[in-house]
N, C-alpha and C positions, 0 to 999 in steps of 0.2 A: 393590429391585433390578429394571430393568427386564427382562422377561423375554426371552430372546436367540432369534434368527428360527433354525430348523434349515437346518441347512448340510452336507451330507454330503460334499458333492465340495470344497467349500473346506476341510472341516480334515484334508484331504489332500494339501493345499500349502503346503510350508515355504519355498519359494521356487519363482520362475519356471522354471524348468527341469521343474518338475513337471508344468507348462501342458501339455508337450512329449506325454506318456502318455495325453490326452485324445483323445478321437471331438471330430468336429464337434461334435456333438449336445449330447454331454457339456461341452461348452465356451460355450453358448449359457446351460444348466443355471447352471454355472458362475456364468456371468453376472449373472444373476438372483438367485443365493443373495450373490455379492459387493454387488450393488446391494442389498438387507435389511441384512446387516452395518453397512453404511457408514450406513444409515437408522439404526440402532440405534445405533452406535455417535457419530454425530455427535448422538444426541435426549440423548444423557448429558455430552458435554460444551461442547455446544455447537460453532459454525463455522462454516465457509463449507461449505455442503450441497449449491446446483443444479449449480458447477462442477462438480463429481465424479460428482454422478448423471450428471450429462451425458454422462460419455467413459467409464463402464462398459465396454460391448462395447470400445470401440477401445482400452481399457488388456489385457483379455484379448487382445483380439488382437495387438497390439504385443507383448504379451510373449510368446505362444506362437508366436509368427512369427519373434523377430530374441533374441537371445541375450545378452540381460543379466547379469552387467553389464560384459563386454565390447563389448556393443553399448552406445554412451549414450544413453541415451533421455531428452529434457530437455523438462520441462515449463514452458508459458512461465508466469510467476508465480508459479506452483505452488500457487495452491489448489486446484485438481482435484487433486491427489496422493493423496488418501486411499484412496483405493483400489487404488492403485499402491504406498500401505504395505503395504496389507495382503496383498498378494499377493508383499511382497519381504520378509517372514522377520520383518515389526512388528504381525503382526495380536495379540501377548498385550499389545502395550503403547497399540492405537489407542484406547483409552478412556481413555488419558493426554492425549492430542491437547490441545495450548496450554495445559495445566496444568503449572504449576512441575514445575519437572524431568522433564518427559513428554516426549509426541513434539512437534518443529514443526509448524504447522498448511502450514510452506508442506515445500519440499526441501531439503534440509542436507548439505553436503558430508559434515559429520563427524558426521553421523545414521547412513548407511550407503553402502556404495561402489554401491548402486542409484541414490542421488543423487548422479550426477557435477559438477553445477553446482549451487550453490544461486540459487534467486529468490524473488523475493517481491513485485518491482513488474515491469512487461511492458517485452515486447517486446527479451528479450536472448536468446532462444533459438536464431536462427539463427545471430546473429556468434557463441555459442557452438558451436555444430555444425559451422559452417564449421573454426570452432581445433581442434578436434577432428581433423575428418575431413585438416586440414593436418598437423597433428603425429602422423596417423599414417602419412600417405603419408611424411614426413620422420622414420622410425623412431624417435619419441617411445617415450619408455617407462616403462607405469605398473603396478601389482600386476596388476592387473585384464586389461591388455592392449587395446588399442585395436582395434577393430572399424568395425560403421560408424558414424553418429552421424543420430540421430532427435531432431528437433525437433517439439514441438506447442506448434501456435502455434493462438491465437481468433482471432476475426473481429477482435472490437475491439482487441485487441494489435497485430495488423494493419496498423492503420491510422496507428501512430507512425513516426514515420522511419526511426528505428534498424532497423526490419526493413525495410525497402527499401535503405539504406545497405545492409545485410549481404545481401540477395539478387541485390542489384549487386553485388559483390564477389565472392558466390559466383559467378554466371553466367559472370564472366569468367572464374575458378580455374578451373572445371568441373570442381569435387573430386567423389567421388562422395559424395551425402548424402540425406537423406529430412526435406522439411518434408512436418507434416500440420498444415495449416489446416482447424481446427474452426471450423467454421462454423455458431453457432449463433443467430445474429440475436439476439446479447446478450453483453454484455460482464455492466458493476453496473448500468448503464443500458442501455437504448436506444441501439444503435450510430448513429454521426451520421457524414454526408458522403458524397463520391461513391464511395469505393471499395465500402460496405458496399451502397449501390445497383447498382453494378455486380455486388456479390457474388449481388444479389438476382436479377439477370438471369439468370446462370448456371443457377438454379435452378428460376425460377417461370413457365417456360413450359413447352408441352408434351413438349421435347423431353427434361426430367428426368424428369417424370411418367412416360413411358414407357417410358423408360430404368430407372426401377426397379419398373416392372412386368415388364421384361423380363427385369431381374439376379435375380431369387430366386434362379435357380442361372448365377450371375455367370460362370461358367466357360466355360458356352456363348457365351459372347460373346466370349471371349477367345483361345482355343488359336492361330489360326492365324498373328493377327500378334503373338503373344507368342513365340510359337517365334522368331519372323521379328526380336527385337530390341523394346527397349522402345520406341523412339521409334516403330514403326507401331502398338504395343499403344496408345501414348498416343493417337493418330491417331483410332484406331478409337472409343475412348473418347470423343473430344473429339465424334465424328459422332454419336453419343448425345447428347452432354449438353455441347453449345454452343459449347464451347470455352474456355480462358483464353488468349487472347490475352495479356493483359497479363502475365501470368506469363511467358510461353514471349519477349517484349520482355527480360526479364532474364535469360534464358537459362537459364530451369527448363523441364524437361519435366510436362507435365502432365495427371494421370488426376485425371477426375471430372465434376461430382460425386457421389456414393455416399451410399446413406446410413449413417451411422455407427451404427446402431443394429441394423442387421443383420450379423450376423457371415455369411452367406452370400453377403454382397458383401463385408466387408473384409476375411476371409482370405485368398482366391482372389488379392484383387487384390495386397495386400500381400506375401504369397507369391512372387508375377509379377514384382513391381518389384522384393525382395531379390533374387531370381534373375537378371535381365534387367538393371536399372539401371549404367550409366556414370559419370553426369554428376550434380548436381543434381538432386533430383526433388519434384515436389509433387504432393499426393493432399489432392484436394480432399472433404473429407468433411461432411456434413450433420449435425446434429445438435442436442436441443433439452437446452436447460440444464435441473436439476430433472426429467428425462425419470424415471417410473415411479414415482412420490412424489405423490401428489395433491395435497396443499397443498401442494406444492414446485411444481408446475407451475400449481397456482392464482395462486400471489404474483405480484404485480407484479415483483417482481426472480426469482422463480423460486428464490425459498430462497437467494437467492444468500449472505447471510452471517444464521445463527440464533441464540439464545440455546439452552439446554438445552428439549428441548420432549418434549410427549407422542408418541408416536409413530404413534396410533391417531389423533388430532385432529389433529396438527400444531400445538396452542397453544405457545406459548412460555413458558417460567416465566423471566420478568422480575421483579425486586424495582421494588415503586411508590418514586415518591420526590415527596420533595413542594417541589422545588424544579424548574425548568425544565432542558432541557442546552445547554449552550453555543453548540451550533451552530443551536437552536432561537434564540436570544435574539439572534444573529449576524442570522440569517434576517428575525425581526419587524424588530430594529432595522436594518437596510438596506432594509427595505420601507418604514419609514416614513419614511429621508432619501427614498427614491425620489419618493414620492407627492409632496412637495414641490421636487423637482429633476428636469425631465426628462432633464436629461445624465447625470443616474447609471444606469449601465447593469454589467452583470456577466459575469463570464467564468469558466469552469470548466472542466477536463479530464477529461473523462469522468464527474464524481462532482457531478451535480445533487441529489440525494439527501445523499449524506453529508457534502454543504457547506451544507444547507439552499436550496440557490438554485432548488431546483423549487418552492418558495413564488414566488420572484421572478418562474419561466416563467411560470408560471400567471397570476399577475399583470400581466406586463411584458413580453410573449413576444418581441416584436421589440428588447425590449432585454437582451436575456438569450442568450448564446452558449456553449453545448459543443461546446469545439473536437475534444471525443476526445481518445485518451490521446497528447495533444502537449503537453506542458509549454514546450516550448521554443515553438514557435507560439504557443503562448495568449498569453504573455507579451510577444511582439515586437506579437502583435496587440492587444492593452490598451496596448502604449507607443503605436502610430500612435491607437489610439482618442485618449487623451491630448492627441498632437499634432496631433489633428483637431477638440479642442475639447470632447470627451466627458470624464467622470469615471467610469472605469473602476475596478471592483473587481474585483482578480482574486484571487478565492478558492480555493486551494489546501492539501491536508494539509504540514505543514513537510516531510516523508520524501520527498514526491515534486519540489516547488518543488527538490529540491536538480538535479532534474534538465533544469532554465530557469534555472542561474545565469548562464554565460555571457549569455542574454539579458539577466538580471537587470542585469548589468556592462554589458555592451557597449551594449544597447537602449534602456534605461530611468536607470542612474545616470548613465553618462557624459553623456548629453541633457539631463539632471534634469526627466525627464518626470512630471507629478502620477500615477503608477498608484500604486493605494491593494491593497497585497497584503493578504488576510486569510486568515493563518495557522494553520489549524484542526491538533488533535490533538497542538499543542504538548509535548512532555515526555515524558512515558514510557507508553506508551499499554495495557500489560497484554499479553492473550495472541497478539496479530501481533508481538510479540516485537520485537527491536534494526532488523530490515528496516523499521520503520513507524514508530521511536520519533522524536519531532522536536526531537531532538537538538541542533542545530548551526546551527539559522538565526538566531541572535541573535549569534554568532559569523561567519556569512558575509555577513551584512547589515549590523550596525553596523559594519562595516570600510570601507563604500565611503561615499566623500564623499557628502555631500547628504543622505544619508536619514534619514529619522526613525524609528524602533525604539521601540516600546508594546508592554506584556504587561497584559492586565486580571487583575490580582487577582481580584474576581469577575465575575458576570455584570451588576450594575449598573454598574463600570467598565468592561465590555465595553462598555454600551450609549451610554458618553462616548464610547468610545475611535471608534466607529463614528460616530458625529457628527464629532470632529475629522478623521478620514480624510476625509468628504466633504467638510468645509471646506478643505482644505488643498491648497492650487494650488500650492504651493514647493517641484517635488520630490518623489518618489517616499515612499511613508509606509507603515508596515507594523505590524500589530498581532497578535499572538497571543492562542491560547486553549486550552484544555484537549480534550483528549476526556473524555464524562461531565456529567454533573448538576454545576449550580451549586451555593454555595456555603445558599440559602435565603436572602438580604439581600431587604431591601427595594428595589422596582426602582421606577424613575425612572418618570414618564411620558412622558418626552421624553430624550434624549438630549441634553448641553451640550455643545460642544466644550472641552477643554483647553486651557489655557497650554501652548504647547509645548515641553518639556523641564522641565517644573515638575511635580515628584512631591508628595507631602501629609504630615503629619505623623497617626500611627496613637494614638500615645501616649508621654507623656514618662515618664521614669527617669532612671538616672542613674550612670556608671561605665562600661558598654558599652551600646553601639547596634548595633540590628540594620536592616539597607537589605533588606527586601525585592524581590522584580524578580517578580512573574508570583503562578500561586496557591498557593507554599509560604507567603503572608501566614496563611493560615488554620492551618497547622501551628507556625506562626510565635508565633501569640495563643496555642494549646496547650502551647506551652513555655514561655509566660513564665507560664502559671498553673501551673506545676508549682515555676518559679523564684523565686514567690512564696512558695511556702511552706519557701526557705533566704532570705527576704530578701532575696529581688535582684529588682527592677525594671528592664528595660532600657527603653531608647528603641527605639519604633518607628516604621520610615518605609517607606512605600510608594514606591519610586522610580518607578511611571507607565511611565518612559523609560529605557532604556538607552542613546539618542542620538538627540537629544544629552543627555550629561546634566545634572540638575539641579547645577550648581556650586557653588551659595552653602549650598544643601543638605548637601549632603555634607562641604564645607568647614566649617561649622557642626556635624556630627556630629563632626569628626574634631576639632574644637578644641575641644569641651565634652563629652567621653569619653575614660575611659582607653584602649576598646578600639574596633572598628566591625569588623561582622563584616558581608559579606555573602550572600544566597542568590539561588538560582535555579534552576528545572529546565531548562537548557541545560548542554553544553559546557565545557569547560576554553578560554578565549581569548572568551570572552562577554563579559555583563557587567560581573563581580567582576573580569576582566583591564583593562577598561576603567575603574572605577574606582580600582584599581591607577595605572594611568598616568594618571589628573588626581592621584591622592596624590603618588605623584611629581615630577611637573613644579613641584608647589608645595613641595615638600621638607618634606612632613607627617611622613614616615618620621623625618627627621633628628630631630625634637623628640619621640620616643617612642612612636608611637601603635602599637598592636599591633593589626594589619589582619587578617580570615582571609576566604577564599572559600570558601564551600561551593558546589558545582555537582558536576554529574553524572561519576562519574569516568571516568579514561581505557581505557574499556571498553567492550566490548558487553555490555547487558543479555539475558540468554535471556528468552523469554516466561514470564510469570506474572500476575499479578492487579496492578493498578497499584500496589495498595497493599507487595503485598509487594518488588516492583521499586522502588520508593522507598525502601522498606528496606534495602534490598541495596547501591542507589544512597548512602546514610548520609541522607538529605535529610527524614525524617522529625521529628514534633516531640522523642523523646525524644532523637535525634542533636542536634536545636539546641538544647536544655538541655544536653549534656552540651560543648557547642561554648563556650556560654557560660561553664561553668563549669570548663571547662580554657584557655580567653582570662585567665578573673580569676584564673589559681593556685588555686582549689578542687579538694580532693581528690576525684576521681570514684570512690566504691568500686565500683560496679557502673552497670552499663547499664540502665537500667529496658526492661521489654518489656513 
């Protein structure tokens, strides 16, 4: 058991309101002992670690300042929340954190009425706080009671549309509300573009530096035009420390910036603006991710997401493997169509890192683009790459692409623009739980004319499937892949392109067949060696493609089998709906064939371990043995586990 940090003044808080009983002093204390907890608590089960150290002070002070959870207080994402559990009545269950039936790692509506909104992917914090702060000027009514609504928002959240869409929106309403832009020159990456240069301005000249040599006791700088209304408190503020012009353009008021990490600036001011505020308001706050964790602020990403680690090193306890992981073998094999193609170039949303494409910067820097968290630009921007002659890859988790579809339709299929999408995190991802699973893009993809639809069973057919992507000028092309270590196959040394729409044959049997689609193939061989030993042999087929699909294939399975069953970790209207209607259209049904789908059911998965969410989801091997063996009338006495 690892040994737990002493905490006096936190196990005196059952909830926020407790905040209220505290001294200054004792609330800085405070501070400090929440920031140990959440180290200890996240080296046990792992997480996202820098978001949270990062906004320590500004979670105590938000909650001893505004009055939860009347007041909503909405985290944008919500991986910083951890500490904001622990201080809203979950600190016995925060060593549950993204373990089977524990806490969420992100905020959950129906976690606790502390989480008024749930998130998990950015940049929907203010059009929430805006609905908020309308429904309760328009006598909405909830248990809880509506008060004001606080939004915290990053830098790199920031920088997506949707929050300018909603701070336009708010400016006009002039609801009364509170963004706090944390600002901490880091999203999972290195924030990109001109807004976070802008944001830099704000800050790195002298007139911040002095500004918070001045505020230690931030009050003296405040009384006379804080009496006098918030908008001269803003004024006075802005003549410190430069100004947000562009804020005050969308008709926010705006104090800062402060630094976040002292509570002797953010009480006072926060205090001022509950008091004082009208309209709209932003509270521009500084702060460093991984702040007060030393290997947290050592790492490149600032801790930003950990496995289980030591607390005194900061190692991580990772299990070795000895096969490569998928977004690795994504990574090499795009570097190497690159090296031989200068038009292939890449495109990312914020996540160079966990799409493997900071291999490609490094390599290929002028042809390698993070647009920041704009899915929807990235997307429109790979169709004109396309129709300018480039071979763009744009690399995306499925969970987030779902938020570039419209581009996806409008930009790129209706055009039949060549952009080559690579689908990282495919299926059911473990403890980021149902917000991150990548569910449904085999369903929202194979539906629009034109495009080609590929899942690599492993990471050798991954390293096909990324050849065929760069060969293929007809049309937009899209391939998925796991989160997590491959499968251990033997890997190519080159990459071949595919037949397109042509899947393989696995192994013949005879009676039923089973159509694999993506990497339940491996679970797939586990159950017919269980099936082996009652005698039953099935056919097995890799289908490559879910579109177009292999037709002579399938038609061939369904005419030389009793049964054809197929799988895949996507959706319900995927692929098995898809081969449904070629069965159909050929009137296979009518001559007997006994057809099943297995895919992911009509639900959200809660977070847990991938394996055990497979389970849950039925899609496991001993589920497709027992799939089999209720297709053939075989008596199933029991479920093997």
């Amino acid at each position: 058991m690892t040994d737990r940090p002493k905490t006096p003044l936190l196990d005196k808080v059952q909830t926020p309101a407790d905040l209220k009983r505290f001294s200054d002093a004792e609330l800085r204390q405070l501070a400090d002992e929440l920031r140990a907890e959440t180290v200890s608590a996240v080296s046990v089960t792992g997480g996202h670690l820098g978001a949270g150290l990062g906004v320590v002070e500004l979670t105590v002070a938000l909650h001893a300042v505004f009055d939860t959870p009347r007041d909503k207080l909405i985290w944008d994402v919500g991986h910083q929340c951890y500490p904001h559990k622990i201080l809203t009545g979950r600190r016995d269950r925060i060593r549950t954190l993204r373990q089977k039936d524990g806490l969420s790692g992100f905020t959950k509506r129906s976690e606790s009425p502390y989480d008024p909104f749930g998130a998990a992917h950015s940049s929907t914090s203010i059009s929430a706080a805006l609905g908020f702060s309308v429904a309760r000027d328009l006598g909405g009514s909830i248990e809880s009671g509506l008060g004001d609504a606080i939004a915290v928002i990053g830098d790199g959240s920031m920088s997506a549309g949707m929050a300018f869409e909603a701070m336009n929106n708010a400016g006009h309403l002039q609801k009364r509300l509170f963004v706090i832009l944390n600002d901490n020159e880091m999203s999972i990456a290195p924030p990109v573009g001109a807004l976070s240069s802008y944001l830099s301005r704000l800050y790195a000249g002298d007139p911040f530096q002095e500004f918070k040599a001045a505020a230690k006791g931030a009050v003296s700088l405040l009384p006379p035009p804080f009496r006098d209304g918030a908008k001269r408190a803003k004024d006075l503020l802005k003549g410190f420390a430069v100004g947000g012009t562009l804020f005050e353009a969308l008709g926010f008021s705006y104090v800062g910036p402060i630094d976040g990490h002292d509570l002797d600036q953010l009480l006072p001011v926060l205090r001022t603006v509950k008091a004082r505020a009208t309209g709209p308001m932003l509270i521009h706050v500084i702060t460093k991710k991984g702040k007060g964790y030393a290997p947290a602020e050592a790492a490149r990403d600032k801790g930003h997401a950990t496995a289980k680690f030591d607390v005194l090193t900061g190692i991580q306890k990772k299990t070795p493997s000895n096969a490569p992981s998928y977004t690795s073998v994504f990574a090499r094999a795009l570097l190497d169509e690159a090296s031989r193609d200068s038009r292939i170039c890449a495109v990312t949303a914020a996540m160079p890192d966990g799409t493997g494409l900071n291999l490609f910067a490094e390599r290929y820097p002028s042809r390698c683009f993070d647009v920041g968290i704009a899915e929807q630009h990235g997307v429109t921007f790979s169709a004109a790459l396309a129709a300018g002659g480039m071979r763009p890859f744009c690399a995306m988790y499925s969970t987030f692409l779902q938020r570039g579809y419209d581009q996806v339709v409008h930009d790129v299929a209706i055009q039949r623009l060549p952009v080559r999408f690579a689908i990282d995190r495919a299926g059911l991802v473990g403890a980021d739980g149902a917000t991150h699973a990548g569910a449904f893009d085999v369903a929202f993809l194979a539906n629009l004319p034109g495009f080609v639809v590929m899942a690599a069973a492993d990471e050798a057919e991954l390293v096909h499937m990324v050849a065929t992507a760069a060969a293929h000028d007809d049309g937009p092309i899209a391939f998925r892949f796991p989160r997590g270590d491959g499968t251990g196959v033997t890997m190519p040394e080159r990459g071949a392109p595919l037949e397109i729409g042509k899947g393989r044959m696995i192994q013949q049997g005879k009676r039923v067949a089973i159509l694999s689609f993506g990497t339940r193939l491996s679970e797939v061989m586990t159950a017919c060696e269980g099936l082996a030993a009652r005698g039953i042999t099935p056919t097995v087929a890799d289908a490559r493609f879910a579109k177009p699909l292999d037709r002579d294939l399938i038609l061939q399975l369904a005419a030389n089998h009793e049964a054809l069953i197929t799988i895949e970790e996507g959706a319900v209207g995927g692929f098995g709906s898809h081969v449904a209607q070629l069965l159909s259209d050929e009137g296979v049904f009518d001559r007997g064939l006994r057809f099943r789908t297995m895919v992911l059911p009509d639900t959200f998965i809660d977070h847990s371990s991938p394996e055990d969410m497979y389970a849950t989801a039925g899609l496991n091997a001993a589920d497709i043995e027992t799939k089999v063996l209720q297709v053939l009338g075989v008596e199933v006495l029991a479920r093997r586990v």
